[in-house]
C-alpha positions in Angstrom: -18.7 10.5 -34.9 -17.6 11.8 -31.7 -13.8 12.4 -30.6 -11.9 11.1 -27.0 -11.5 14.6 -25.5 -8.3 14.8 -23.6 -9.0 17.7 -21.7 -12.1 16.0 -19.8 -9.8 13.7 -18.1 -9.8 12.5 -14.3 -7.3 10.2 -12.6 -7.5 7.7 -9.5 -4.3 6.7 -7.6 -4.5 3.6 -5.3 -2.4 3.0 -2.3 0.0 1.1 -4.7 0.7 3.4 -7.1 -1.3 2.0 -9.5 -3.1 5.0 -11.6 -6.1 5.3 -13.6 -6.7 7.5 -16.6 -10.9 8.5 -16.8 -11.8 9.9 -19.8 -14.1 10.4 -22.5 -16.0 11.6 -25.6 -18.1 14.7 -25.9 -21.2 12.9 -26.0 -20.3 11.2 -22.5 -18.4 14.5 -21.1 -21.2 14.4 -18.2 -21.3 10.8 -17.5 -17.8 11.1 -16.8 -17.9 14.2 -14.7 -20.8 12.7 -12.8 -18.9 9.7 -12.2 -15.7 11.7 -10.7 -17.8 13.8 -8.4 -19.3 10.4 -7.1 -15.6 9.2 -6.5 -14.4 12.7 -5.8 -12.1 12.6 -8.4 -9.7 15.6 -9.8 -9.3 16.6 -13.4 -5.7 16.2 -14.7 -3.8 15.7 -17.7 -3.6 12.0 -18.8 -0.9 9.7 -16.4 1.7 8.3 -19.1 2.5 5.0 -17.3 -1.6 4.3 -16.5 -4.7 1.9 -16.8 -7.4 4.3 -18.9 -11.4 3.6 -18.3 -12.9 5.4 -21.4 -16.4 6.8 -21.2 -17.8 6.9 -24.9 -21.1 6.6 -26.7 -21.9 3.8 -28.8 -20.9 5.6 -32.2 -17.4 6.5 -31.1 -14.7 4.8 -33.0 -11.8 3.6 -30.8 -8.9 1.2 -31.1 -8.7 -1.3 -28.6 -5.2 -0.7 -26.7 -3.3 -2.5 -24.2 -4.7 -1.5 -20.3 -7.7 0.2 -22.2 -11.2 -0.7 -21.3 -14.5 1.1 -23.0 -17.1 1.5 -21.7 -20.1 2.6 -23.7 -23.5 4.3 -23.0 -26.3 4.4 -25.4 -28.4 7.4 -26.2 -31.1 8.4 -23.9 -29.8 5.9 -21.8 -31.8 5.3 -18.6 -31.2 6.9 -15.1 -30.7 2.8 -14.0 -28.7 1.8 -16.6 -26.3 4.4 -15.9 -26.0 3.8 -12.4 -25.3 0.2 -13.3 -22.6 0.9 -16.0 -21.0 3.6 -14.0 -20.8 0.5 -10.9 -19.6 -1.8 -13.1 -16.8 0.2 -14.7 -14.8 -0.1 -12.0 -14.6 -4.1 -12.1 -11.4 -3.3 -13.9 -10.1 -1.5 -11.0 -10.5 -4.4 -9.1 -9.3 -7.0 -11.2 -6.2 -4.8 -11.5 -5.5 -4.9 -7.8 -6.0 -8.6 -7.4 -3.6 -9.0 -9.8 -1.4 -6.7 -7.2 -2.4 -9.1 -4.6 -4.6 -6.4 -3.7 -8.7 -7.4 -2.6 -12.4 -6.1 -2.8 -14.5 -6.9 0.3 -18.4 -6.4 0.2 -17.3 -4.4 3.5 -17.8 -1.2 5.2 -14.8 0.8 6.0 -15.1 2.6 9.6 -11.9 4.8 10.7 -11.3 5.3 14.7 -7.7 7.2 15.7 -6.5 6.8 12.2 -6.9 2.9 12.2 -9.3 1.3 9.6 -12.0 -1.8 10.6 -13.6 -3.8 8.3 -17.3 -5.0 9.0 -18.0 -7.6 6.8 -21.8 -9.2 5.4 -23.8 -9.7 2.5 -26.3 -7.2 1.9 -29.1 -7.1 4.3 -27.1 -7.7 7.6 -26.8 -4.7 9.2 -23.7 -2.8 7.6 -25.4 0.3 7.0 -27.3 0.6 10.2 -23.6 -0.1 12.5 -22.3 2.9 10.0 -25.3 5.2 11.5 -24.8 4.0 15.1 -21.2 4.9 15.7 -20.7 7.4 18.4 -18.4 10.6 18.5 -14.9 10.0 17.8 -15.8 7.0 15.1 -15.9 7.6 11.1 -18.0 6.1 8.5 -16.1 6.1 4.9 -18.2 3.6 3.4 -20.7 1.1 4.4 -20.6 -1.2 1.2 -17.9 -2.2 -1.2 -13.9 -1.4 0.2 -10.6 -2.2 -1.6 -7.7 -3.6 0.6 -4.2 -3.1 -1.0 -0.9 -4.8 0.6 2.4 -1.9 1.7 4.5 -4.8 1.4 7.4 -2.2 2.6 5.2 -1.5 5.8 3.8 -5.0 6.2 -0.1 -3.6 6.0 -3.1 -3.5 4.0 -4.3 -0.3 3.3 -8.1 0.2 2.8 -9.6 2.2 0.2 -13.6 3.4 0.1 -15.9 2.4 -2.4 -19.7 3.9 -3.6 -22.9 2.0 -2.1 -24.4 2.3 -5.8 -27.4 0.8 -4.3 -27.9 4.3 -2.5 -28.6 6.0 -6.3 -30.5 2.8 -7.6 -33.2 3.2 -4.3 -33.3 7.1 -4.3 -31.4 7.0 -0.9 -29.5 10.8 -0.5 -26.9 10.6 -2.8 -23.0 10.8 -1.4 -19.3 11.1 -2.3 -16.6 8.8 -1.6 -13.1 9.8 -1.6 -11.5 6.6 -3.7 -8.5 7.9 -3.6 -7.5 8.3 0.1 -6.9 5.2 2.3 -6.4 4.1 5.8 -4.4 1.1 7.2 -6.7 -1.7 8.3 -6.2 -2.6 11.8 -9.0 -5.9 12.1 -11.7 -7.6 10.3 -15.4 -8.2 11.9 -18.1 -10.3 10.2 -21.5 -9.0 11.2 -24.1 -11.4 12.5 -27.4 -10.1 14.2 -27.8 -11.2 17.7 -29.7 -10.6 20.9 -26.6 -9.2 22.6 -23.1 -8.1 21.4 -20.6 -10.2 21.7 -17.2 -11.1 19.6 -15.2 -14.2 19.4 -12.2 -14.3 17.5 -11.4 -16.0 14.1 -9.0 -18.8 13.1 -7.1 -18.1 10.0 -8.8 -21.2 8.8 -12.2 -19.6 9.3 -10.7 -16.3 8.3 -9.9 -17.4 5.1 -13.4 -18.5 4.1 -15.3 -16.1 5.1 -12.9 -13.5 3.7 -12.9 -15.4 0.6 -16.7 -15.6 0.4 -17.4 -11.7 1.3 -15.1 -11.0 -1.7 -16.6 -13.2 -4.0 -19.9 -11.3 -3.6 -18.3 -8.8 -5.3 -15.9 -10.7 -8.0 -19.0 -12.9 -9.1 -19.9 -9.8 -11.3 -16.3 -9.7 -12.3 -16.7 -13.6 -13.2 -19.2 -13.0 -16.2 -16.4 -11.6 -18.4 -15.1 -14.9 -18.5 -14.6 -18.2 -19.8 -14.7 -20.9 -17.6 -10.6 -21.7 -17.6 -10.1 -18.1 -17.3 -12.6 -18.3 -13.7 -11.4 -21.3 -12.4 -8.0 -19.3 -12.5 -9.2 -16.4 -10.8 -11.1 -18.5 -8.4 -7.9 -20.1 -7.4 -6.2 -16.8 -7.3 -9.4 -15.5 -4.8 -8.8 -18.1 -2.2 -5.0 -17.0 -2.6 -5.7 -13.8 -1.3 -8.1 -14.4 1.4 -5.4 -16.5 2.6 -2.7 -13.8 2.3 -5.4 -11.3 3.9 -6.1 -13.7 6.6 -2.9 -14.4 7.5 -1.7 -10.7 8.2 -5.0 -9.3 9.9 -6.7 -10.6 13.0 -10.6 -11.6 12.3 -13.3 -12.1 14.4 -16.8 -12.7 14.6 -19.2 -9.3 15.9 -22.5 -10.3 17.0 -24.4 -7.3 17.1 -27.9 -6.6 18.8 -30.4 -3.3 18.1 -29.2 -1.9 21.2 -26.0 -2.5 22.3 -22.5 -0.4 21.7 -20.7 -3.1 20.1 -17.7 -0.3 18.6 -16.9 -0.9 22.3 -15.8 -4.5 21.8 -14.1 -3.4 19.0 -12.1 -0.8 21.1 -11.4 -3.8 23.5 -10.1 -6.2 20.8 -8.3 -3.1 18.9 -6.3 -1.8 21.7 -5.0 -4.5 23.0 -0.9 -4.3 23.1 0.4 -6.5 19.8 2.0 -9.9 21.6 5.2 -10.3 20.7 
């Protein structure tokens, strides 16, 4: 039987404060380091006041603790199946911040002049491809899953970068994504393909339900832990959120052709002087 090894332990930090203890056996040692690299995570000793993911094998003896979640990988576990365990261990994460008012967008993150955008759509839309496209002075941080948190003492949501596990899973080059750093989000787009650019701005109406359905592409896997009282109350708490989230950043709809430069109607909308 294998033993938690305290010296193979890696934390994450959100925007909130809220900390994570990673750790693990010795027969999962790897796993976890494989899984820190991806999220460009730094060893440390073990936070005191933390949430702990545990990385063990299926023999290891632990007792279930408060803020404690296993998660276990079989022997000779399969190149997939480790990719998918590895993405869903960080459903926790998640559910954590939602419970901070915080929110996980099926999203890429792109960074211009130290402002974060959101581009918003299910899988298939285009995400990716806008990442590839920006010009000089634009970032890509992530072109998949991002986490918003709320700085309720700055009045922003700050955005934190999330894997595209999907790259590993279709032998796409494999990446890093710094979890732990975070940008404030300046506006929200929702991709649609079109035959020329074009953006029209968002009521908060509209906002809200497209907010709300982007997320729930995401909290749907989140959903299968539960019960059906204990989803209707997350549901509710999901539309509570995109409301919050749609109330304090401006949303609009990006149509986006193959050819166009359409992080120039971004720049239009984004620097705009705030009306007062």
């Amino acid at each position: 039987m294998s033993e938690l090894d305290s010296d193979n332990c890696y934390r994450l930090e959100l925007s909130n404060h809220q900390v994570w203890n990673i750790v693990s056996d010795d027969e999962t040692s790897e796993i976890t380091d494989e899984f820190a690299s991806i999220l460009m995570l730094h060893k440390s000793s073990p936070a005191k006041e933390a949430y702990t993911l545990t990385f063990c094998s299926a023999q290891t003896k632990i007792t279930n603790l408060a803020n404690n979640w296993i998660v276990r990988f079989s022997d000779n576990i399969s190149y997939r199946d480790k990719i998918l365990k590895m993405w869903s261990s960080l459903l926790p994460v998640y559910k954590q911040a939602m419970s901070s008012n915080g929110i996980p967008l099926h999203a890429a993150l792109i960074e211009r002049n130290g402002e974060g955008i959101i581009i918003a759509a299910p899988g298939g839309t285009g995400k990716t491809t806008c990442c590839k496209r920006l010009p000089e002075g634009w970032n890509a941080l992530c072109d998949d899953e991002t986490l918003l948190i709320p700085d309720t003492k700055e009045n922003v949501f700050n955005a934190h970068p999330f894997p595209t596990w999907s790259n590993f899973l279709l032998d796409r080059s494999p990446k890093n994504w710094d979890v732990g750093a975070y940008i404030p989000v300046k506006s929200i787009f929702f991709l649609h393909q079109a035959d020329t650019d074009r953006i029209e701005p968002l009521g908060q109406g509209n906002s809200t339900a497209l907010i709300h359905q982007s997320s729930g592409q995401i909290c749907r896997r989140i959903w299968n832990w539960l019960d059906k009282k204990e989803q209707c109350l997350w549901k509710s708490l999901l539309f509570d959120l995109a409301g919050n989230l749609a109330l304090k950043i401006p949303a609009f709809s990006l149509f986006t052709s193959l050819n166009g430069e359409f992080w120039k109607l971004i720049e239009s909308v984004n620097d705009k002087p705030k009306e007062t």
